[in-house]
VMD Tcl script that draws the C-alpha trace (Angstrom):
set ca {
  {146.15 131.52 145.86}
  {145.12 130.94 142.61}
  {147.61 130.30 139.37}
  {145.57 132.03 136.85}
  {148.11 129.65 134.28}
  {146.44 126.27 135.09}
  {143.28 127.61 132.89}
  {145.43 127.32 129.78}
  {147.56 124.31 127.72}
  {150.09 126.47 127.33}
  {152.43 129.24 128.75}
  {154.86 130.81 126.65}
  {157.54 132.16 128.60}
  {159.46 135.06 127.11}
  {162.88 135.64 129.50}
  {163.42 139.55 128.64}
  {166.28 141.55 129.70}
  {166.41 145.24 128.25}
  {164.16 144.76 125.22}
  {162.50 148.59 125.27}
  {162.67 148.49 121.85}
  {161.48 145.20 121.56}
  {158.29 144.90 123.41}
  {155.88 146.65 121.52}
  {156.35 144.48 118.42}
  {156.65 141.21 120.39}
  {153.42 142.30 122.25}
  {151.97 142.83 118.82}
  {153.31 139.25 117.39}
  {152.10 137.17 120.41}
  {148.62 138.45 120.77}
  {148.11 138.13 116.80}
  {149.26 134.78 117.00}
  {147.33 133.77 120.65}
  {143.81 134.70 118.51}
  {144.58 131.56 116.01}
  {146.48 129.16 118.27}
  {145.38 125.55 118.10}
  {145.00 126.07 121.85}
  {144.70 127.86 124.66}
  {147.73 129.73 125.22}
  {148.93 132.69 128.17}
  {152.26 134.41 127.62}
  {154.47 134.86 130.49}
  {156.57 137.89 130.60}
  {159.51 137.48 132.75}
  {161.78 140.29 133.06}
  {165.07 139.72 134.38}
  {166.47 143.04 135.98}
  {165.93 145.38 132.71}
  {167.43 148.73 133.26}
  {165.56 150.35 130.62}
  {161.49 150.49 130.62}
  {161.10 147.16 129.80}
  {158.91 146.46 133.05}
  {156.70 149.43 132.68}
  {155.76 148.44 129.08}
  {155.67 144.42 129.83}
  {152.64 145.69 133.09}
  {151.01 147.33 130.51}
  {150.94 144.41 128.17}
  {149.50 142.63 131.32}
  {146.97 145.17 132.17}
  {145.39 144.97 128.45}
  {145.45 141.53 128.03}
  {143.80 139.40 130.65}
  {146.30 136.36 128.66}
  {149.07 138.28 129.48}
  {151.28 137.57 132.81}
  {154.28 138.35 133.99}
  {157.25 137.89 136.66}
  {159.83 140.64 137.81}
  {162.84 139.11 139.25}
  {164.28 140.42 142.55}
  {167.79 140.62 140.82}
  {169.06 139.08 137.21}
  {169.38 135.71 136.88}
  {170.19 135.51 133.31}
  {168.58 133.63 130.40}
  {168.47 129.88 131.88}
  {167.37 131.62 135.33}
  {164.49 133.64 133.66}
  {163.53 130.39 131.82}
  {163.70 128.72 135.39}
  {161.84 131.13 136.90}
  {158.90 131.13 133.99}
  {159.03 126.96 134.08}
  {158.65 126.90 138.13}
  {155.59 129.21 138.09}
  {153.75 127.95 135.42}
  {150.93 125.64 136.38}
  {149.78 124.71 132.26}
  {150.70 121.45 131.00}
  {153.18 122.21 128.74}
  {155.39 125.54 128.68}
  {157.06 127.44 125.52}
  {159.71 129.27 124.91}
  {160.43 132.30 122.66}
  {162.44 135.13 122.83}
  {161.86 138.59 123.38}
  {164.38 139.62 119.87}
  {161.48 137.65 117.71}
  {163.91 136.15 115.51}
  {161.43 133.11 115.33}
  {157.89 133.80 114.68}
  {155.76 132.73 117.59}
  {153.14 130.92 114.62}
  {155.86 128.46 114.56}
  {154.58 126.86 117.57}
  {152.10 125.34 115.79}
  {154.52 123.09 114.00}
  {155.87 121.73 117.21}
  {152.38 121.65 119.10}
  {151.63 118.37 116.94}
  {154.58 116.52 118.69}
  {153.23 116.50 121.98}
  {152.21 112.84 122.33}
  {155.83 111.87 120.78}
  {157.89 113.70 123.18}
  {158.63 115.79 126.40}
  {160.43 118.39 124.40}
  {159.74 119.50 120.95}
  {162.58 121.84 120.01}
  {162.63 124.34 116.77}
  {165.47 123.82 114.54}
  {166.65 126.97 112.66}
  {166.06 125.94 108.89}
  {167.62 128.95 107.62}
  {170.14 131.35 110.06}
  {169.69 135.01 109.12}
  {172.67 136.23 111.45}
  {175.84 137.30 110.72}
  {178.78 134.85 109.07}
  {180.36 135.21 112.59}
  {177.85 134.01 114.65}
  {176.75 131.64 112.23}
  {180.57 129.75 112.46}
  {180.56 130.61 116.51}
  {177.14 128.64 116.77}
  {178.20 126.11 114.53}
  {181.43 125.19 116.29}
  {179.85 125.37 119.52}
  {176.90 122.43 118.34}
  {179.67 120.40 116.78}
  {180.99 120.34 120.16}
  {178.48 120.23 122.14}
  {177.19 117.34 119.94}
  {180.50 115.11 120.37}
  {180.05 115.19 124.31}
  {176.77 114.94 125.19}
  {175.81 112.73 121.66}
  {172.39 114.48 121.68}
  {171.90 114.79 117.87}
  {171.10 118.15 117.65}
  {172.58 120.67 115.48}
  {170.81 123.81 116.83}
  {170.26 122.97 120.44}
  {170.12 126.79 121.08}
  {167.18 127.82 118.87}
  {164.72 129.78 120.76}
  {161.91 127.97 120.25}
  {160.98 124.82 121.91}
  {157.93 123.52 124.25}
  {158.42 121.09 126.98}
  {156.16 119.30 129.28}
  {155.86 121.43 132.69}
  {156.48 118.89 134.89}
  {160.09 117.69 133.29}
  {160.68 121.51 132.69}
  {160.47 121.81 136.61}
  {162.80 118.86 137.27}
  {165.19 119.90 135.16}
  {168.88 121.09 137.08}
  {168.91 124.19 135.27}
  {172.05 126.07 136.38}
  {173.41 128.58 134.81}
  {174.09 128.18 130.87}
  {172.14 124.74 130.86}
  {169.40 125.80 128.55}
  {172.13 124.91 125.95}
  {171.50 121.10 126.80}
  {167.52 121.19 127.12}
  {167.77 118.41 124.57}
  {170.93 116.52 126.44}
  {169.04 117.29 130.14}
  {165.66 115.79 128.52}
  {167.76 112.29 127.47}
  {169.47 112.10 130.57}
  {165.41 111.97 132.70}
  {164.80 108.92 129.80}
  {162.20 111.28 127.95}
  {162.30 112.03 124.68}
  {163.30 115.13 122.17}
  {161.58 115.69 118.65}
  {163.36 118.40 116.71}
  {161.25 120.39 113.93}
  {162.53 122.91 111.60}
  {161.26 126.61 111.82}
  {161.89 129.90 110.19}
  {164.44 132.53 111.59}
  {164.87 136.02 110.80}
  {167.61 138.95 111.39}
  {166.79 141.33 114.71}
  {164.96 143.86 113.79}
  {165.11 145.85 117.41}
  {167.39 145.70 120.30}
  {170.64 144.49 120.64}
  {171.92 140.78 121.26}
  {173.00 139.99 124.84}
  {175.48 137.31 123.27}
  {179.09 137.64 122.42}
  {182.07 135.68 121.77}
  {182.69 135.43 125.98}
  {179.43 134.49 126.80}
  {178.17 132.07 123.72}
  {181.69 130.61 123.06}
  {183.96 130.62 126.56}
  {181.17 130.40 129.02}
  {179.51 127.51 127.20}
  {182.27 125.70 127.29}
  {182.59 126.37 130.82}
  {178.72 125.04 130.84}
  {179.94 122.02 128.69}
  {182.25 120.72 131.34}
  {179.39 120.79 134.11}
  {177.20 119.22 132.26}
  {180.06 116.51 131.64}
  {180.75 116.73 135.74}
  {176.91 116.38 136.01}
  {176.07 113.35 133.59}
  {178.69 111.74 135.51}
  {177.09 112.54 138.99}
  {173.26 112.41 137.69}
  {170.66 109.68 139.49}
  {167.68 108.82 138.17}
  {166.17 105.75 140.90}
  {162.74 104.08 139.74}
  {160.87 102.62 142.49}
  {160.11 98.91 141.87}
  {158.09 98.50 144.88}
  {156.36 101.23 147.50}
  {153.37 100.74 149.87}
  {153.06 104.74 150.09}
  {149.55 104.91 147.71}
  {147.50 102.03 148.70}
  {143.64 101.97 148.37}
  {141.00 102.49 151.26}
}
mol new
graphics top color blue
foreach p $ca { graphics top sphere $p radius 0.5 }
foreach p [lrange $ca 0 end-1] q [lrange $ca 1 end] { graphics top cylinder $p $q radius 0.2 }
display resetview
Protein backbone atom coordinates (compact mmCIF):
# COMPACT_ATOMS: atom_id res chain seq x y z
CA UNK A 1 0.00 0.00 0.00
CA UNK A 2 1.19 3.11 -0.94
CA UNK A 3 2.21 6.18 1.62
CA UNK A 4 1.06 8.97 -0.48
CA UNK A 5 3.69 11.09 2.23
CA UNK A 6 6.98 9.72 0.74
CA UNK A 7 6.22 12.13 -2.46
CA UNK A 8 6.91 15.14 -0.25
CA UNK A 9 10.10 16.64 2.08
CA UNK A 10 7.89 17.39 4.48
CA UNK A 11 4.78 16.46 6.64
CA UNK A 12 3.45 18.78 9.00
CA UNK A 13 1.62 17.08 11.57
CA UNK A 14 -1.08 19.04 13.34
CA UNK A 15 -2.27 16.76 16.69
CA UNK A 16 -5.99 18.28 17.01
CA UNK A 17 -8.32 17.57 19.73
CA UNK A 18 -11.71 19.63 19.67
CA UNK A 19 -10.58 22.54 17.49
CA UNK A 20 -14.26 23.15 15.62
CA UNK A 21 -13.59 26.49 15.83
CA UNK A 22 -10.23 26.23 14.85
CA UNK A 23 -10.07 24.36 11.65
CA UNK A 24 -11.32 26.53 9.17
CA UNK A 25 -8.68 29.22 9.80
CA UNK A 26 -5.83 26.72 10.27
CA UNK A 27 -7.02 25.08 6.96
CA UNK A 28 -6.88 28.56 5.53
CA UNK A 29 -3.19 29.35 7.09
CA UNK A 30 -1.58 26.02 5.97
CA UNK A 31 -2.70 25.90 2.41
CA UNK A 32 -1.67 29.76 1.98
CA UNK A 33 1.51 28.98 3.31
CA UNK A 34 2.00 25.22 1.40
CA UNK A 35 1.66 27.51 -2.14
CA UNK A 36 5.13 29.42 -1.16
CA UNK A 37 6.99 26.79 0.84
CA UNK A 38 10.64 26.34 -0.04
CA UNK A 39 9.52 22.74 -0.50
CA UNK A 40 7.29 20.27 -0.94
CA UNK A 41 5.18 20.03 1.97
CA UNK A 42 1.69 17.63 2.95
CA UNK A 43 -0.11 18.45 6.18
CA UNK A 44 -1.16 15.69 8.33
CA UNK A 45 -4.30 16.09 10.24
CA UNK A 46 -4.43 13.89 13.17
CA UNK A 47 -7.38 14.06 15.27
CA UNK A 48 -7.24 12.64 18.57
CA UNK A 49 -10.86 11.63 19.75
CA UNK A 50 -12.58 15.26 19.12
CA UNK A 51 -16.05 15.28 20.42
CA UNK A 52 -17.08 18.17 18.49
CA UNK A 53 -16.98 18.20 14.43
CA UNK A 54 -13.54 18.44 14.24
CA UNK A 55 -13.28 15.13 12.05
CA UNK A 56 -16.01 16.01 9.68
CA UNK A 57 -14.36 19.39 8.85
CA UNK A 58 -10.53 17.96 8.98
CA UNK A 59 -12.15 14.98 5.83
CA UNK A 60 -13.23 17.81 4.15
CA UNK A 61 -9.96 19.62 4.28
CA UNK A 62 -8.66 16.21 2.90
CA UNK A 63 -11.15 15.82 0.22
CA UNK A 64 -10.23 19.45 -1.30
CA UNK A 65 -6.77 19.28 -1.03
CA UNK A 66 -5.03 16.34 -2.59
CA UNK A 67 -1.84 17.78 0.10
CA UNK A 68 -4.04 17.29 2.75
CA UNK A 69 -4.04 13.87 4.95
CA UNK A 70 -5.18 12.84 7.88
CA UNK A 71 -5.36 10.12 10.84
CA UNK A 72 -8.42 9.45 13.24
CA UNK A 73 -7.33 7.75 16.31
CA UNK A 74 -9.27 4.72 17.63
CA UNK A 75 -9.38 6.45 21.14
CA UNK A 76 -7.33 9.74 22.56
CA UNK A 77 -3.98 9.48 23.07
CA UNK A 78 -3.22 12.96 23.94
CA UNK A 79 -0.78 15.52 22.49
CA UNK A 80 2.66 13.42 22.57
CA UNK A 81 0.43 10.32 21.32
CA UNK A 82 -1.10 12.33 18.36
CA UNK A 83 2.47 13.59 17.61
CA UNK A 84 3.49 9.78 17.83
CA UNK A 85 0.98 8.71 15.81
CA UNK A 86 1.64 11.59 12.92
CA UNK A 87 5.72 10.79 13.29
CA UNK A 88 5.11 6.79 12.85
CA UNK A 89 3.03 7.23 9.67
CA UNK A 90 4.83 9.65 7.94
CA UNK A 91 7.11 8.32 5.25
CA UNK A 92 8.79 12.23 4.21
CA UNK A 93 12.16 12.91 5.33
CA UNK A 94 11.65 15.26 7.80
CA UNK A 95 8.26 15.88 9.81
CA UNK A 96 6.82 19.31 11.41
CA UNK A 97 4.97 20.22 13.96
CA UNK A 98 2.33 22.95 14.53
CA UNK A 99 -0.60 23.25 16.37
CA UNK A 100 -4.06 23.30 15.58
CA UNK A 101 -4.63 26.93 18.08
CA UNK A 102 -2.16 28.74 15.34
CA UNK A 103 -0.44 30.63 17.87
CA UNK A 104 2.72 30.30 15.58
CA UNK A 105 2.36 31.07 12.02
CA UNK A 106 3.05 28.03 9.91
CA UNK A 107 5.49 30.65 7.45
CA UNK A 108 7.75 30.29 10.30
CA UNK A 109 8.89 27.05 9.07
CA UNK A 110 10.83 28.56 6.71
CA UNK A 111 13.21 29.93 9.28
CA UNK A 112 13.92 26.53 10.67
CA UNK A 113 13.89 24.66 7.16
CA UNK A 114 17.52 26.23 6.63
CA UNK A 115 18.88 24.19 9.66
CA UNK A 116 18.42 20.94 8.27
CA UNK A 117 22.02 19.98 7.45
CA UNK A 118 23.02 21.33 11.15
CA UNK A 119 20.68 19.27 13.07
CA UNK A 120 18.04 16.46 13.64
CA UNK A 121 15.71 18.86 15.31
CA UNK A 122 15.25 22.45 14.61
CA UNK A 123 12.94 23.77 17.32
CA UNK A 124 11.03 27.39 17.26
CA UNK A 125 11.75 29.48 20.16
CA UNK A 126 8.90 31.87 21.18
CA UNK A 127 10.59 35.41 20.71
CA UNK A 128 7.75 37.16 22.10
CA UNK A 129 4.83 35.17 24.45
CA UNK A 130 1.41 36.72 23.80
CA UNK A 131 -0.36 34.62 26.67
CA UNK A 132 -1.48 35.51 29.78
CA UNK A 133 1.04 36.71 32.89
CA UNK A 134 -0.01 33.30 34.40
CA UNK A 135 0.97 31.07 31.93
CA UNK A 136 3.79 33.05 31.00
CA UNK A 137 5.37 32.49 34.92
CA UNK A 138 3.84 28.64 34.80
CA UNK A 139 5.94 28.07 31.50
CA UNK A 140 8.74 29.83 32.74
CA UNK A 141 9.16 27.93 35.99
CA UNK A 142 8.52 24.79 34.36
CA UNK A 143 11.79 25.46 31.60
CA UNK A 144 13.89 26.64 34.51
CA UNK A 145 13.30 23.29 35.78
CA UNK A 146 13.21 21.33 33.26
CA UNK A 147 16.51 23.01 32.16
CA UNK A 148 18.43 22.20 35.59
CA UNK A 149 17.71 18.33 35.08
CA UNK A 150 18.00 17.43 31.81
CA UNK A 151 20.83 20.54 31.03
CA UNK A 152 19.31 20.83 27.52
CA UNK A 153 19.68 24.64 27.06
CA UNK A 154 16.46 25.43 26.07
CA UNK A 155 14.27 27.99 27.43
CA UNK A 156 11.05 27.21 25.46
CA UNK A 157 11.30 23.50 24.91
CA UNK A 158 7.44 23.53 24.54
CA UNK A 159 6.97 25.89 21.58
CA UNK A 160 4.87 24.38 18.98
CA UNK A 161 6.91 24.57 16.29
CA UNK A 162 9.78 22.41 15.53
CA UNK A 163 10.85 19.89 12.52
CA UNK A 164 12.74 16.78 13.11
CA UNK A 165 14.24 14.22 10.93
CA UNK A 166 11.59 11.22 10.46
CA UNK A 167 13.67 8.62 11.20
CA UNK A 168 14.91 9.98 14.89
CA UNK A 169 11.23 11.22 15.27
CA UNK A 170 10.27 7.41 14.99
CA UNK A 171 12.92 6.25 17.48
CA UNK A 172 12.12 8.50 19.83
CA UNK A 173 10.40 6.79 23.41
CA UNK A 174 7.66 9.11 23.29
CA UNK A 175 5.43 8.33 26.30
CA UNK A 176 3.15 10.29 27.54
CA UNK A 177 4.17 14.11 28.29
CA UNK A 178 7.67 13.53 26.55
CA UNK A 179 7.19 16.00 23.78
CA UNK A 180 8.35 18.40 26.59
CA UNK A 181 11.98 16.92 26.17
CA UNK A 182 12.08 16.63 22.19
CA UNK A 183 15.23 18.67 22.64
CA UNK A 184 16.58 16.49 25.87
CA UNK A 185 15.31 12.99 23.89
CA UNK A 186 17.26 14.33 20.63
CA UNK A 187 20.76 14.77 22.94
CA UNK A 188 20.31 11.67 24.62
CA UNK A 189 20.33 9.57 20.54
CA UNK A 190 23.86 11.90 20.15
CA UNK A 191 22.00 14.14 17.44
CA UNK A 192 21.81 17.49 17.55
CA UNK A 193 19.13 20.49 18.40
CA UNK A 194 19.28 24.05 16.70
CA UNK A 195 16.84 26.42 18.34
CA UNK A 196 15.48 29.51 16.16
CA UNK A 197 13.32 32.23 17.32
CA UNK A 198 9.72 32.66 15.83
CA UNK A 199 6.73 34.82 16.30
CA UNK A 200 3.75 33.88 18.67
CA UNK A 201 0.42 35.25 18.91
CA UNK A 202 -2.72 35.16 21.47
CA UNK A 203 -5.58 32.30 20.46
CA UNK A 204 -7.80 33.64 18.51
CA UNK A 205 -10.38 30.41 18.49
CA UNK A 206 -10.86 27.53 20.74
CA UNK A 207 -9.93 26.98 24.04
CA UNK A 208 -6.46 25.73 25.53
CA UNK A 209 -6.35 22.06 26.60
CA UNK A 210 -3.60 23.15 29.25
CA UNK A 211 -3.99 24.03 32.85
CA UNK A 212 -2.13 24.32 35.95
CA UNK A 213 -2.64 20.13 36.53
CA UNK A 214 -1.66 19.17 33.31
CA UNK A 215 1.32 21.80 32.24
CA UNK A 216 2.66 22.19 35.84
CA UNK A 217 1.92 18.74 38.06
CA UNK A 218 1.88 16.29 35.26
CA UNK A 219 5.13 17.59 33.80
CA UNK A 220 6.74 17.18 36.65
CA UNK A 221 5.46 13.81 36.88
CA UNK A 222 6.99 13.59 33.10
CA UNK A 223 10.26 15.18 34.52
CA UNK A 224 10.94 12.34 36.86
CA UNK A 225 10.58 9.64 33.96
CA UNK A 226 12.56 11.19 31.89
CA UNK A 227 15.16 11.33 34.91
CA UNK A 228 14.21 7.32 35.54
CA UNK A 229 14.74 7.01 31.72
CA UNK A 230 18.18 8.88 31.09
CA UNK A 231 19.28 6.71 33.77
CA UNK A 232 18.00 3.42 32.08
CA UNK A 233 18.57 4.69 28.29
CA UNK A 234 21.10 2.46 25.82
CA UNK A 235 22.35 3.63 22.92
CA UNK A 236 25.00 0.42 21.54
CA UNK A 237 27.04 1.30 18.24
CA UNK A 238 28.13 -1.66 16.42
CA UNK A 239 31.92 -1.68 15.88
CA UNK A 240 31.94 -4.70 13.85
CA UNK A 241 28.91 -6.82 11.93
CA UNK A 242 29.16 -9.22 8.94
CA UNK A 243 25.21 -8.75 8.39
CA UNK A 244 25.65 -6.37 4.92
CA UNK A 245 28.45 -7.83 3.02
CA UNK A 246 28.79 -7.50 -0.82
CA UNK A 247 27.94 -10.25 -3.53
Amino acid sequence: MTNHSADYFLTIVVPIFNEEESLPRLVSALQDYKSKASVKLCVLLVNDGSADGSLNLIKQACAQDKDFFYLSLAHRCGLTGALKAGFTHAASPWCGYIDADLQTFPEDFELLLPHVHEAALICGIRAKRHDSWSKKIQSKIANKIRNAVTHDGFSDTNCPLKIIDTKLAKALPLFSGMHRFLPALTLLFGQQVVAVPVRHQERLQGKSKFNLFNRGLSGLCDLFAFIWMRRRFVNPQVGEQNLEQKD
